[in-house]
Residue frames as qw, qx, qy, qz and C-alpha x, y, z in Angstrom:
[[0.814, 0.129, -0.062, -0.563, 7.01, 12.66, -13.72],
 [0.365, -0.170, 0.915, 0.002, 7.39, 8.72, -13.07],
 [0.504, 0.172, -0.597, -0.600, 6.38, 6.34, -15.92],
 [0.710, -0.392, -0.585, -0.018, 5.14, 3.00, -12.88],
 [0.321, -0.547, 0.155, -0.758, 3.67, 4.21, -9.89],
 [0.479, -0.432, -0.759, -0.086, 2.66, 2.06, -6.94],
 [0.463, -0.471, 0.104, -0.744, 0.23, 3.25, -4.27],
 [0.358, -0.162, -0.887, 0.242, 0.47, 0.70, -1.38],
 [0.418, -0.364, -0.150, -0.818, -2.76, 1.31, 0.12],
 [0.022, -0.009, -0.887, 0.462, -4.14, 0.42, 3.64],
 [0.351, -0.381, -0.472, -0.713, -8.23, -0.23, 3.47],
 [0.342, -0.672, -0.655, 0.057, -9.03, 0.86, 6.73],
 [0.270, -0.540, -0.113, 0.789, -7.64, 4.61, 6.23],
 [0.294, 0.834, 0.253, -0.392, -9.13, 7.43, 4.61],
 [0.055, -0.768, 0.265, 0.580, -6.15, 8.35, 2.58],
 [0.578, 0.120, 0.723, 0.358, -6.48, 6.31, -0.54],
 [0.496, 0.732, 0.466, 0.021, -8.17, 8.87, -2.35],
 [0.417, -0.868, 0.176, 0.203, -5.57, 11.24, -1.84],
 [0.615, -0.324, 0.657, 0.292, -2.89, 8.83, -2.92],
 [0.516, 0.454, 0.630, 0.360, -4.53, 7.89, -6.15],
 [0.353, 0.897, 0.262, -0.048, -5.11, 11.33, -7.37],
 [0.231, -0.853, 0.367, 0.290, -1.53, 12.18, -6.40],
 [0.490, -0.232, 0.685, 0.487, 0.05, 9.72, -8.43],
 [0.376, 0.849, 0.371, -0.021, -2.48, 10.78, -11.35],
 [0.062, 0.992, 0.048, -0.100, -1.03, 13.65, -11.01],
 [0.289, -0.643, 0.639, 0.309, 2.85, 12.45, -10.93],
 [0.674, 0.052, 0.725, 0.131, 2.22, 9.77, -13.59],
 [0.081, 0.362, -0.505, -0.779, 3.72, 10.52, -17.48],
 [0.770, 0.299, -0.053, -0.561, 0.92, 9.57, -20.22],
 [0.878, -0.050, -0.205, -0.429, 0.33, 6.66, -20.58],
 [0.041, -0.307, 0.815, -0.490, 2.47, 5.18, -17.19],
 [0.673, -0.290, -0.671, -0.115, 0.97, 2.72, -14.83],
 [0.319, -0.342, 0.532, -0.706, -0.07, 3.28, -11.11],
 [0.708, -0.177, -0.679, 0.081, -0.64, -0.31, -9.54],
 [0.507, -0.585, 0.107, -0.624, -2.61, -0.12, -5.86],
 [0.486, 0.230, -0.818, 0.205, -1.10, -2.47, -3.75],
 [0.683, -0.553, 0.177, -0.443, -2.35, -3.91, -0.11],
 [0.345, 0.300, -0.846, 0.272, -0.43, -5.87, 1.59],
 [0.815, -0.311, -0.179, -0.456, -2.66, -8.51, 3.32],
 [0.100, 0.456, -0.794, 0.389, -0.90, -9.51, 6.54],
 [0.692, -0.192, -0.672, -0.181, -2.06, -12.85, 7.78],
 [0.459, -0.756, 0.249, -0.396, -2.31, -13.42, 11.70],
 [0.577, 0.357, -0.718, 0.152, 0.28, -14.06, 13.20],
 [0.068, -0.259, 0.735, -0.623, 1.61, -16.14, 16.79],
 [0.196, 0.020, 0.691, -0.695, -1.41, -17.30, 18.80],
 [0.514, 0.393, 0.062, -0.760, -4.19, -15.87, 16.99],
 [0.515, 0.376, -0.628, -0.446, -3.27, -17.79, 14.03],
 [0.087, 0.023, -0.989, 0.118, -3.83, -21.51, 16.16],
 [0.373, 0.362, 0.589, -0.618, -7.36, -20.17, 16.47],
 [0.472, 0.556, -0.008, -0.683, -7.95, -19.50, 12.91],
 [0.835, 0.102, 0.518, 0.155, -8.66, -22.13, 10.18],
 [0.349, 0.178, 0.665, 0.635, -8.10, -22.05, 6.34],
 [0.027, -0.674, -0.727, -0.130, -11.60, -21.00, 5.67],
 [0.176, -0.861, -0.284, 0.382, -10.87, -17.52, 7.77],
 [0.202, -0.607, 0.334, 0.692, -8.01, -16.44, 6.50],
 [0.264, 0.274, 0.674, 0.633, -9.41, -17.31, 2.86],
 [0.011, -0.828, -0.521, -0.207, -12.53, -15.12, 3.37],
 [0.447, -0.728, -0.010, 0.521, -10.03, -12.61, 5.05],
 [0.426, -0.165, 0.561, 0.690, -8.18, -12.38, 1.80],
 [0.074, 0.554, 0.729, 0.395, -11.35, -12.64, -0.44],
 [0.153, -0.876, -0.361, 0.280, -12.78, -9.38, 2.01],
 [0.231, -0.558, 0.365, 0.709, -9.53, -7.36, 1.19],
 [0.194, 0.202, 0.604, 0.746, -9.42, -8.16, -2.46],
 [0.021, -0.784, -0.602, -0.151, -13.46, -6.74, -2.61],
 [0.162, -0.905, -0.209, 0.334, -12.64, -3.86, -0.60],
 [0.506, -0.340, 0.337, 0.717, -9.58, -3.08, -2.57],
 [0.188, 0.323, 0.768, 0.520, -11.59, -3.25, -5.71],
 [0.059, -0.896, -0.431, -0.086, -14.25, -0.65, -4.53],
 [0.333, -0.778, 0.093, 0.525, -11.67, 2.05, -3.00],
 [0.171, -0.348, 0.530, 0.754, -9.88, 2.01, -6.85],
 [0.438, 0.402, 0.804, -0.027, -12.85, 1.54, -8.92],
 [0.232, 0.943, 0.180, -0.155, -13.62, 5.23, -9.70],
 [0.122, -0.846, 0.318, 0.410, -9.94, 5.60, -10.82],
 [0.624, 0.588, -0.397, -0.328, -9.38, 4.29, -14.33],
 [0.874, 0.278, -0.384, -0.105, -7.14, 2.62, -15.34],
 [0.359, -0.674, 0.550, -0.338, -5.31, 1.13, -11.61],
 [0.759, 0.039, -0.640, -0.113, -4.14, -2.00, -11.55],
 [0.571, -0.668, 0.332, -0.343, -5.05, -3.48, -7.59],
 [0.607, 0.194, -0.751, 0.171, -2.57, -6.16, -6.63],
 [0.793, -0.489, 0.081, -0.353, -2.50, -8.18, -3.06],
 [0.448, 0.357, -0.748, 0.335, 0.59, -9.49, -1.57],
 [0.758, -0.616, -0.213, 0.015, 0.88, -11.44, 1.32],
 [0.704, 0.204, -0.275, 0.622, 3.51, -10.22, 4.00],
 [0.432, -0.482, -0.294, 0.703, 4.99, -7.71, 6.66],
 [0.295, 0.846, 0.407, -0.178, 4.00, -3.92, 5.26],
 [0.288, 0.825, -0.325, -0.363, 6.77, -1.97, 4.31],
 [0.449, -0.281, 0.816, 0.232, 9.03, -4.92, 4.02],
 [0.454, 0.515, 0.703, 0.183, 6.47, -6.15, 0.91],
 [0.201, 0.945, 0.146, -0.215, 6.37, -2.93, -0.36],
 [0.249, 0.831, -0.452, -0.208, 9.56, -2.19, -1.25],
 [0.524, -0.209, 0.809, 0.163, 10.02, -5.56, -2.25],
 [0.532, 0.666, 0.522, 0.045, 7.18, -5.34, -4.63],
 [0.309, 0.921, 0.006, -0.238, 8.54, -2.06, -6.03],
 [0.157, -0.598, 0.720, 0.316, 12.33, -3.19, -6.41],
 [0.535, 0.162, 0.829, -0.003, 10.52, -6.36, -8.09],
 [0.450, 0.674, 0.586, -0.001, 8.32, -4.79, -10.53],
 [0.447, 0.095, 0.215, 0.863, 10.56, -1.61, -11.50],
 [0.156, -0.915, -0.357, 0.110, 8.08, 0.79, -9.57],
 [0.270, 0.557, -0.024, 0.785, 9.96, 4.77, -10.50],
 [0.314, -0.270, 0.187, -0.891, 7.74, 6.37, -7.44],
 [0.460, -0.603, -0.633, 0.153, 5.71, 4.94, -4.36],
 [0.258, -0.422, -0.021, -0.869, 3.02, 7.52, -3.74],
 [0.432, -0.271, -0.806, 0.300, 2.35, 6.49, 0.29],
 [0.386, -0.781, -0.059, -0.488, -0.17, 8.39, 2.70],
 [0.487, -0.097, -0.704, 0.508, 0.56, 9.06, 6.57],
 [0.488, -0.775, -0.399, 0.051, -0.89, 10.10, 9.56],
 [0.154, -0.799, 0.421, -0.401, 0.82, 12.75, 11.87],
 [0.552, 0.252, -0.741, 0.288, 3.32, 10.93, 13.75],
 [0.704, -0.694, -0.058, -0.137, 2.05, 9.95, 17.68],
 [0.336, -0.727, 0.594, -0.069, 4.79, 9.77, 20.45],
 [0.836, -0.147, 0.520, 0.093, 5.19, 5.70, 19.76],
 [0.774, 0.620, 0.112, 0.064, 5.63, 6.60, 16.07],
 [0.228, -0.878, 0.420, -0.034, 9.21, 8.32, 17.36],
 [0.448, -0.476, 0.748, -0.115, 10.31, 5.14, 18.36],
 [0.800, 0.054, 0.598, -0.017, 8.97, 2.59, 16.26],
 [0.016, -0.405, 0.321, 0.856, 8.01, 4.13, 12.84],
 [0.687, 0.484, 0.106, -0.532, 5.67, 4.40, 10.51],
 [0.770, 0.050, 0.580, 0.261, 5.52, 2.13, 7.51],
 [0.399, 0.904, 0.083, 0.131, 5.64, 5.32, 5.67],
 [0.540, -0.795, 0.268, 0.066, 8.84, 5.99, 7.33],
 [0.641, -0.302, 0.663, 0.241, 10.15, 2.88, 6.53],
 [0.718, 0.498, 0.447, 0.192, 9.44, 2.69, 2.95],
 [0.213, 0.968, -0.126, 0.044, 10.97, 6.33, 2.70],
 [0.437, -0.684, 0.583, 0.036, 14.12, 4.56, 4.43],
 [0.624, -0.163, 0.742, 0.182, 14.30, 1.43, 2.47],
 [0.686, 0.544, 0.417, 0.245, 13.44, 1.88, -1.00],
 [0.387, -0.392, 0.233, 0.802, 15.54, 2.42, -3.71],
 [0.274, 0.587, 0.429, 0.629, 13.32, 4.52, -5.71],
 [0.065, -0.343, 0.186, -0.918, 11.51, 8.06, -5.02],
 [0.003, 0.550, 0.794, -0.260, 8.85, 8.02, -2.19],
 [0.150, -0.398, -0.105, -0.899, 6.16, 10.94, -2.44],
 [0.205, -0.254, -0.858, 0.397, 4.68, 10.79, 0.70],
 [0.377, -0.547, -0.471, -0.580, 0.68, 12.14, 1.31],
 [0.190, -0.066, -0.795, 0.572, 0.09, 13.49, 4.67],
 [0.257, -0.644, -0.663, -0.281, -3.12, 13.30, 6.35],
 [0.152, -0.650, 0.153, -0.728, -4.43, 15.90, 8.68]]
């Protein structure tokens, strides 16, 4: 049982519910389980197209959606970093004295071999426990 949890949480995959119930379930009374998104800005090219204005309402869209996907789960605290996914992740957790990052994944495709997952990587780079949620 882990006493801070964090649940880094991507809001355009199913597996947030998943995630949150699991750390529920790994989290000692009255612990903390902090939903994280990591709100990666465009980058290169893209980004000479986009003003201020987008990437604020880009930010402002995430926070909302974040807020609805933990809503029904008590007491979660959602945070929003900017940055690169796992990299921010296990920055935030080595930062904040996170015990357990409770992360979903997909089945791995052939590219996932070679590149990895940011589940992967967070299981590779942090120094706490991962518990890792896999989707079907």
């Amino acid at each position: 049982m882990y006493d801070n949890i964090l649940v880094p949480m991507a809001l355009d995959h199913g597996v947030s519910g998943t995630t949150l119930k699991a750390a529920a379930t790994l989290c000692n009374p009255g612990g903390r389980i902090t939903a994280l998104h990591v709100y990666e800005a465009p980058q290169g090219s893209v980004n000479a197209y986009l003003d201020e204005k987008a990437v604020r309402e880009g930010l402002e869209n995430a926070r909302q959606r974040l807020a609805k996907k933990t809503a029904d789960y008590g007491d979660v605290d959602a945070q929003i970093v900017k940055g690169r996914s796992y990299r921010a992740i296990v920055e935030y957790a080595e930062k904040h004295g996170i015990d357990c990052i409770v992360v979903g994944s997909h089945k791995p495709g052939l590219s996932d071999f070679f590149l990895g997952t940011t589940a992967a990587r967070v299981v590779r780079h942090a120094s706490c426990a991962v518990h890792v949620c896999r989707t079907a």
